[in-house]
Backbone as JSON, one array per atom type, in Angstrom:
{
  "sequence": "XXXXXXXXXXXXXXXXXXXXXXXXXXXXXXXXXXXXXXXXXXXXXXXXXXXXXXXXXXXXXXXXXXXXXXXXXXXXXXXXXXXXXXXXXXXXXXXXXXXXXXXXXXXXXXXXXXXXXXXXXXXXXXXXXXXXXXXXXXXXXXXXXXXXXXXXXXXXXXXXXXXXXXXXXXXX",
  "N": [[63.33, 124.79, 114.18], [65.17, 123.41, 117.15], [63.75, 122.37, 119.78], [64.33, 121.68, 123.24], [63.44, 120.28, 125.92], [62.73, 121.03, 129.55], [64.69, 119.19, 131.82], [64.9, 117.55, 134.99], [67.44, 115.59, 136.83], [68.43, 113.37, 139.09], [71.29, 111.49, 140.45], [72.52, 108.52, 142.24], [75.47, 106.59, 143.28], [76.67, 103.86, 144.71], [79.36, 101.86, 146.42], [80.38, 99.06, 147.83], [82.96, 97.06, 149.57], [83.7, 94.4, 150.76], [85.83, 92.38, 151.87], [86.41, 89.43, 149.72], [84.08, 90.32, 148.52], [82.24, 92.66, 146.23], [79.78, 95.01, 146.27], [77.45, 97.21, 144.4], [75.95, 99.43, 143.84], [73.62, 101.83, 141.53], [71.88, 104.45, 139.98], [69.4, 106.11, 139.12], [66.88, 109.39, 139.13], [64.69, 110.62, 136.86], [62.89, 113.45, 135.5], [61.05, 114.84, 133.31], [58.99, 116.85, 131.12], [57.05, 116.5, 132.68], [56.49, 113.67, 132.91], [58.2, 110.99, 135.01], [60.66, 108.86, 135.23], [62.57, 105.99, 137.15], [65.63, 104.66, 136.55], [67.57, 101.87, 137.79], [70.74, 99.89, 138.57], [71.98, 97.25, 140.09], [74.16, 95.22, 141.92], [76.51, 92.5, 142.04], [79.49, 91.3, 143.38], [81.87, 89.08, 143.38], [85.01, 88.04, 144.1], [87.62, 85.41, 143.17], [90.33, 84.94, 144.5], [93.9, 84.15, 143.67], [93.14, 81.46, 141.8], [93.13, 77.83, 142.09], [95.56, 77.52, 143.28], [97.62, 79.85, 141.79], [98.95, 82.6, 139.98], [96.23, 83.98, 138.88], [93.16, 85.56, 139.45], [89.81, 85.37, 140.07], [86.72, 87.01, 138.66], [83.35, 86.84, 139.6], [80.62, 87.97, 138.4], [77.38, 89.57, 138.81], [74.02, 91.22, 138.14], [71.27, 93.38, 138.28], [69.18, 94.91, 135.75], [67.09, 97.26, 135.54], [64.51, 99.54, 134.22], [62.39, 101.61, 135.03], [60.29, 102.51, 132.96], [59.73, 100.02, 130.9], [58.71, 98.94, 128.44], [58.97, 101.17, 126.76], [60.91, 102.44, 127.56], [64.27, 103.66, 126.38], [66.6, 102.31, 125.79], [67.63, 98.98, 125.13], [67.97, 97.34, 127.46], [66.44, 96.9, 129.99], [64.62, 95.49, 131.77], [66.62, 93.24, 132.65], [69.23, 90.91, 133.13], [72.91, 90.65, 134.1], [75.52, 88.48, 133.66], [78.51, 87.8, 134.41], [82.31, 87.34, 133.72], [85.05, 88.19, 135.25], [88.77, 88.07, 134.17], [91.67, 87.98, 135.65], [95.27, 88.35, 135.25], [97.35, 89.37, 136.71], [100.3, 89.81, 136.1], [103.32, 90.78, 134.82], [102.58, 92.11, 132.42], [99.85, 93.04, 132.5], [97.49, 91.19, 132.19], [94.16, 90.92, 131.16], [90.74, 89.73, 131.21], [87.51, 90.13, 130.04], [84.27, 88.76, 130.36], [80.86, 88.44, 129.61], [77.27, 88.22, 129.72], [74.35, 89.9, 128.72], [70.98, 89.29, 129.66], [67.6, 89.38, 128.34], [64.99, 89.83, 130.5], [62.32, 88.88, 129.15], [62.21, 88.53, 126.31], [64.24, 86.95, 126.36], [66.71, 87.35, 125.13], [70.12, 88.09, 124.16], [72.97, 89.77, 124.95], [76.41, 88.91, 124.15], [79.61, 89.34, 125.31], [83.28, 89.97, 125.14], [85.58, 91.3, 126.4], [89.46, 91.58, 126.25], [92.98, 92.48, 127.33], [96.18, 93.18, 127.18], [99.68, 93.75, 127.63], [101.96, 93.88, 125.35], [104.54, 94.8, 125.01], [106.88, 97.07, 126.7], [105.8, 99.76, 125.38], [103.84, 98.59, 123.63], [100.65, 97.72, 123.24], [97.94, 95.1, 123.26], [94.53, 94.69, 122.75], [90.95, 93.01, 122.3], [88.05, 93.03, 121.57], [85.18, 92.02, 121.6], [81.49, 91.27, 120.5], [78.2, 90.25, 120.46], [75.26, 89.51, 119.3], [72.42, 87.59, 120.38], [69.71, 85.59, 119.86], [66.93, 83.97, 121.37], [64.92, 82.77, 119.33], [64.3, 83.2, 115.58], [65.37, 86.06, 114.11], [62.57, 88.46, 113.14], [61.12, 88.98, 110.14], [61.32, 92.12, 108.48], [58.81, 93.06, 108.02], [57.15, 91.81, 110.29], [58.49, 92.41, 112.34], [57.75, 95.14, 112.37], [55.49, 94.95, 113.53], [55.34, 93.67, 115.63], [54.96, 93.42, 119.37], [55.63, 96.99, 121.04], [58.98, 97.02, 122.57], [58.94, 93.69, 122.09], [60.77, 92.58, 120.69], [63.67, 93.98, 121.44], [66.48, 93.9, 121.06], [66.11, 93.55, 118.5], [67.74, 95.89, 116.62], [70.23, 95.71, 116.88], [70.66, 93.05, 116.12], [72.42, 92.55, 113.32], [74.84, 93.49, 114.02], [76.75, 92.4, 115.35], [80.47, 92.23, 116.28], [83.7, 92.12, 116.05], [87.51, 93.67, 117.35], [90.24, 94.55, 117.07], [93.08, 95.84, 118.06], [96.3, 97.92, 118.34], [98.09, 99.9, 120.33], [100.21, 101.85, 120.41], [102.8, 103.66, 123.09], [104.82, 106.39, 122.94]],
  "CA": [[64.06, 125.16, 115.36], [65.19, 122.62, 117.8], [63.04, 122.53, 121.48], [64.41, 120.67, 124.15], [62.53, 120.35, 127.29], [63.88, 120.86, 130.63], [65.28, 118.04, 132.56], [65.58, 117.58, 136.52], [67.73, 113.96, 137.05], [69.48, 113.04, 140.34], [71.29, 109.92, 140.53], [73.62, 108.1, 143.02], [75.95, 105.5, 142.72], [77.59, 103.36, 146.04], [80.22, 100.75, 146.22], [80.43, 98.79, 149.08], [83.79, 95.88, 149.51], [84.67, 93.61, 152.01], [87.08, 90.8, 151.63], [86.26, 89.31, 147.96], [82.67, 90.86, 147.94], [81.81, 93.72, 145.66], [78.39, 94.95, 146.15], [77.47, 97.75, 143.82], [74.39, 100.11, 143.42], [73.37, 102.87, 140.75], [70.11, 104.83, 140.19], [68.75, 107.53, 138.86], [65.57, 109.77, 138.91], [64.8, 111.98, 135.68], [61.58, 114.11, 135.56], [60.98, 115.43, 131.97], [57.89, 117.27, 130.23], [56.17, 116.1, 133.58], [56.95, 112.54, 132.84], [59.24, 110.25, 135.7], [61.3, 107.68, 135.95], [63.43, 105.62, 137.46], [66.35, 103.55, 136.4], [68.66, 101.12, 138.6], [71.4, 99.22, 138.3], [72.41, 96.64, 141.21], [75.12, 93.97, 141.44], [77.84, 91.88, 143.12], [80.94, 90.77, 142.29], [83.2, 87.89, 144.22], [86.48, 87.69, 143.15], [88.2, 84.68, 143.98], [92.13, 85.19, 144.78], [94.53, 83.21, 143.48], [93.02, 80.51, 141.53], [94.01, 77.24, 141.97], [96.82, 78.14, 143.57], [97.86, 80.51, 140.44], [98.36, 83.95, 140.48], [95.09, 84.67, 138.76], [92.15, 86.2, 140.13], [88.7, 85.28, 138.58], [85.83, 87.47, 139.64], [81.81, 86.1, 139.37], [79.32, 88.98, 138.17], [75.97, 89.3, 138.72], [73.19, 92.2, 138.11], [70.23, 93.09, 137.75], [69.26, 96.14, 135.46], [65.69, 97.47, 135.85], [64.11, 100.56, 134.26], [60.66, 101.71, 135.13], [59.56, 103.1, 131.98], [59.7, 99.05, 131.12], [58.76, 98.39, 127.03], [59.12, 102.67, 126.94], [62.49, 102.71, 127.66], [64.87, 103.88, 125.14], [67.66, 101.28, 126.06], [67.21, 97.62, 125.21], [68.29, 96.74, 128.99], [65.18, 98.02, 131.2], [64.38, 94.33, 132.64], [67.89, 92.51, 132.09], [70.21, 90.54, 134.06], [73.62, 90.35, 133.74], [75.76, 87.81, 134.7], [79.95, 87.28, 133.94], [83.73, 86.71, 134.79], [86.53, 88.95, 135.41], [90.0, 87.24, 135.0], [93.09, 89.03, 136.28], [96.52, 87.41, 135.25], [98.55, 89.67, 137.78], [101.11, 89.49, 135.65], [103.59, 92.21, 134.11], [101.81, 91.95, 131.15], [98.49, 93.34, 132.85], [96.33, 90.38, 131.14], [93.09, 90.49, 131.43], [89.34, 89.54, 130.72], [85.85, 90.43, 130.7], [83.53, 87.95, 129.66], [79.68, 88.51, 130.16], [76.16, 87.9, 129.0], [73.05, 90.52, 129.22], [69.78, 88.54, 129.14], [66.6, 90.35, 128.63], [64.12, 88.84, 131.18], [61.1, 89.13, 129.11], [62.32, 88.27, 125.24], [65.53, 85.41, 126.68], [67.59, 88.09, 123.81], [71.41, 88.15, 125.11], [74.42, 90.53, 124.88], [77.52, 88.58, 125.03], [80.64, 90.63, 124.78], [84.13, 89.73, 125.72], [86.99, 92.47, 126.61], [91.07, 91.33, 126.6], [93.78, 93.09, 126.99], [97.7, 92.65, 127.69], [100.78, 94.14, 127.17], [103.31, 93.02, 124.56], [106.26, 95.16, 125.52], [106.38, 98.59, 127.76], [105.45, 100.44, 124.33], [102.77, 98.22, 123.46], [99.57, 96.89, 124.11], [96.85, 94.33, 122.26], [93.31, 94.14, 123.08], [90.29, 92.55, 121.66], [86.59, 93.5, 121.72], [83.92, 90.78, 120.46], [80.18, 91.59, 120.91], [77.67, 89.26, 119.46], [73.19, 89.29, 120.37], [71.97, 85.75, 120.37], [67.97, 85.72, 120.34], [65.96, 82.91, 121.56], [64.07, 82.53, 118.02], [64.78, 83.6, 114.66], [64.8, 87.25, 114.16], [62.03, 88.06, 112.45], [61.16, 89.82, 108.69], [60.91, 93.47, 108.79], [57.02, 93.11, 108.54], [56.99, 91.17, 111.81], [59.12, 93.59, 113.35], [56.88, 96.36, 112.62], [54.2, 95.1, 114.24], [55.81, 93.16, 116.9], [54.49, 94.84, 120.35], [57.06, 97.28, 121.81], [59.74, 95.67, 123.46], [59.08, 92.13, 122.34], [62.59, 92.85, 120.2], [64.29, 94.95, 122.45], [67.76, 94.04, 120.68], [66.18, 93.68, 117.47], [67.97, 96.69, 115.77], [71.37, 95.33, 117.33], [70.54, 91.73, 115.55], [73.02, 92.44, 112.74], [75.49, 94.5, 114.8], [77.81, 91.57, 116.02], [81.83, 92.66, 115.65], [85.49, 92.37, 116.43], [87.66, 94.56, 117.37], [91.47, 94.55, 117.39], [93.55, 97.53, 118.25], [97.0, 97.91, 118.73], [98.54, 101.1, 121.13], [101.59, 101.87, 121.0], [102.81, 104.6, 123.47], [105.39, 106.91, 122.69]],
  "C": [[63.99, 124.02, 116.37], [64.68, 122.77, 119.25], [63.79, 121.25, 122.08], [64.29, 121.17, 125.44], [63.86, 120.41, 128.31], [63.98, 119.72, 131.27], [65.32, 118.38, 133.92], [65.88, 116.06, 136.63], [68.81, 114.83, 138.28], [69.98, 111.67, 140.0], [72.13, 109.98, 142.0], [74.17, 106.27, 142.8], [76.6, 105.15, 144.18], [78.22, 102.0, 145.59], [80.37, 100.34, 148.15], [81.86, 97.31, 149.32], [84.15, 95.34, 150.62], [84.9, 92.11, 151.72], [86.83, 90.72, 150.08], [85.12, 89.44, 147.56], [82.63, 92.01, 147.54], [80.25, 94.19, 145.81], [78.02, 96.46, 145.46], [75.48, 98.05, 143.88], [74.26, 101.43, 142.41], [72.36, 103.41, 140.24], [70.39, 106.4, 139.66], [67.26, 107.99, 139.06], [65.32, 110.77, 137.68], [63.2, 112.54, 135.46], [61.63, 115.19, 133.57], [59.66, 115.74, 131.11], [56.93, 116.73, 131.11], [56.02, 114.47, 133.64], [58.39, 111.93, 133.96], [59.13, 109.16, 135.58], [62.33, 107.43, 136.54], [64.77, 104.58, 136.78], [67.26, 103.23, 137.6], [69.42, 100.07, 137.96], [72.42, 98.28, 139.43], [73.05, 95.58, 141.15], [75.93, 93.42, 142.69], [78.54, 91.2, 142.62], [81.92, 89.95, 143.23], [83.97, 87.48, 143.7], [87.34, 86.18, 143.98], [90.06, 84.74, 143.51], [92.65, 84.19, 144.44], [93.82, 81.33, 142.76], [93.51, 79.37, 141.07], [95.19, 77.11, 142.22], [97.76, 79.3, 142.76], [97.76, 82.14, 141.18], [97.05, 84.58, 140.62], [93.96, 84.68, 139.4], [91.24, 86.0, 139.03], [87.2, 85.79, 139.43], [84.38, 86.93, 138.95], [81.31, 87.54, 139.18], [78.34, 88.25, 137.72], [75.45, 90.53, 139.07], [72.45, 92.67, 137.83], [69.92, 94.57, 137.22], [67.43, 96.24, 135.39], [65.09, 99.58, 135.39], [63.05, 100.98, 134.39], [59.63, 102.15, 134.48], [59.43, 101.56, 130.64], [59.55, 99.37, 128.98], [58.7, 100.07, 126.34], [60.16, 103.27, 126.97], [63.25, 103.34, 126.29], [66.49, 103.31, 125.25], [66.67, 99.97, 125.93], [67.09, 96.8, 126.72], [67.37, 97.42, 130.31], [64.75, 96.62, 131.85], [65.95, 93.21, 132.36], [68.39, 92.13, 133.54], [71.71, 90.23, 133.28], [74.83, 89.51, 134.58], [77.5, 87.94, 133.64], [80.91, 87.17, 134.67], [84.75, 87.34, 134.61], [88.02, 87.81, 135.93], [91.06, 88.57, 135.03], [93.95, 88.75, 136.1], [96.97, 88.02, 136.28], [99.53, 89.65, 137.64], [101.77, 90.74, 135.4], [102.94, 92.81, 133.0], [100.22, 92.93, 131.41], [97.26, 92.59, 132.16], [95.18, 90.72, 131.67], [91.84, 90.6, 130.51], [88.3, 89.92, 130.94], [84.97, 89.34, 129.83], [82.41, 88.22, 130.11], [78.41, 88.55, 128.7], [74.91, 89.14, 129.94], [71.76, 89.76, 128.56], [68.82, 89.68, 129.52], [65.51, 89.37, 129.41], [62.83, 88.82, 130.17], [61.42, 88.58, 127.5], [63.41, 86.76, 125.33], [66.92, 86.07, 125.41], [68.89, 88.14, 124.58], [72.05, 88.79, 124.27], [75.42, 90.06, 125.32], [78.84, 89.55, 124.34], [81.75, 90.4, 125.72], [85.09, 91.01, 125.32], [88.09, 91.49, 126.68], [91.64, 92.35, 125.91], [95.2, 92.67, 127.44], [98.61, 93.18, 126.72], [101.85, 93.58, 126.26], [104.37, 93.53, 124.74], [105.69, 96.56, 125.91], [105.87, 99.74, 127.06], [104.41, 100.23, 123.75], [101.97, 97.25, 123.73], [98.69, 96.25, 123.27], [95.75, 94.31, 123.23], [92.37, 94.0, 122.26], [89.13, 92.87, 122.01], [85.58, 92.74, 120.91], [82.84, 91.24, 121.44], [79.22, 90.81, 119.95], [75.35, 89.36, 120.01], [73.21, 88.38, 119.82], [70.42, 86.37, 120.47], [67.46, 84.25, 120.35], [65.2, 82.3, 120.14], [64.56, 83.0, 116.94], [64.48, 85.14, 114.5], [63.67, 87.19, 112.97], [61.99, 89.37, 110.67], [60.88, 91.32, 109.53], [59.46, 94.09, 108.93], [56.44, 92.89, 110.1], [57.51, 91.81, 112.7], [58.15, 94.93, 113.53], [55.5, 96.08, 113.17], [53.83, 94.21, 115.45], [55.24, 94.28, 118.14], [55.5, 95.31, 120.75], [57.25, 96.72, 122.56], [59.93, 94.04, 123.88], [60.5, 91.87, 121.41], [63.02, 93.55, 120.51], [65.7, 95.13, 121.51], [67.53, 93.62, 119.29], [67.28, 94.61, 116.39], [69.68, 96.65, 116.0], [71.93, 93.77, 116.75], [72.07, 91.95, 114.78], [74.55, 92.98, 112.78], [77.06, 93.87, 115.28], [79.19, 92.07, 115.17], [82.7, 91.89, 116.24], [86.17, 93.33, 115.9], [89.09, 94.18, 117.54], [92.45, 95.32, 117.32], [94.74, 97.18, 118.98], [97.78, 99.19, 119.17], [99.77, 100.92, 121.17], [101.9, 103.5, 121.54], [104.32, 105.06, 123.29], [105.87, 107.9, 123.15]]
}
């Protein structure tokens, strides 16, 4: 028979913008089997208008992710920073990009993972999805993994995981 404990979580999330600053906050509290923590998630984002004189818009991210249940966690991203670049064509087309990297502060393990998308005609649309982990060192044998201390491979079990993705919508 399946038990699951009770839960009490709050979170809150704020956005804050002025001119080409984004400043972003997100948090939770979760209390479970008498056990708390916290997670957060804090950032900023400066878009710069018109680059180069050009229509496009190319925004800077940066953020820092932090959970307090630290090599306990049950996400790879509990000490991480993430940093990337939103482009914008502004076009009819609706182009755009996501490019970004999650580093784990404590292993140097990264999540890079690019989004595009853009319209090919008012019926349809192309976008692309690449995700790839990079690790500082060689991953290691499955012996070494098992007795690695928690959370010194955080994105170990994501090692072999890297894709592409290409998907075409057509609306009707």
């Amino acid at each position: 028979r399946a038990v699951y404990p009770l839960m009490e979580q709050w979170g809150s999330e704020g956005q804050y913008t002025r001119g080409d600053w984004l400043w972003k906050l997100e948090g939770i509290e979760r209390h479970v089997s008498g056990t708390v923590y916290r997670a957060v998630d804090a950032g900023v984002e400066y878009t710069q208008v018109g680059v180069a004189g050009s229509v496009v818009d190319l925004g800077w991210l940066f953020e820092v992710l932090h959970d307090s249940r630290g090599d306990d966690a049950t996400t790879p991203f509990a000490s991480d920073v993430l940093m990337g670049w939103r482009v914008a064509g502004n076009d009819a087309a609706a182009s755009q990009a996501l490019l970004y990297a999650i580093v784990d502060h404590d292993s140097r393990e990264a999540l890079w993972s690019l989004e595009a998308s853009t319209r090919l005609r008012d019926w349809l649309t192309v976008s692309l999805q690449l995700r790839s982990v990079r690790r500082s060192r060689p991953a290691p044998s499955a012996l070494e993994f098992l007795r690695a201390p928690q959370g010194a491979t955080s994105l170990q079990p994501l090692s072999r995981d890297d894709h592409a993705r290409i998907e075409l919508t057509a609306f009707f």
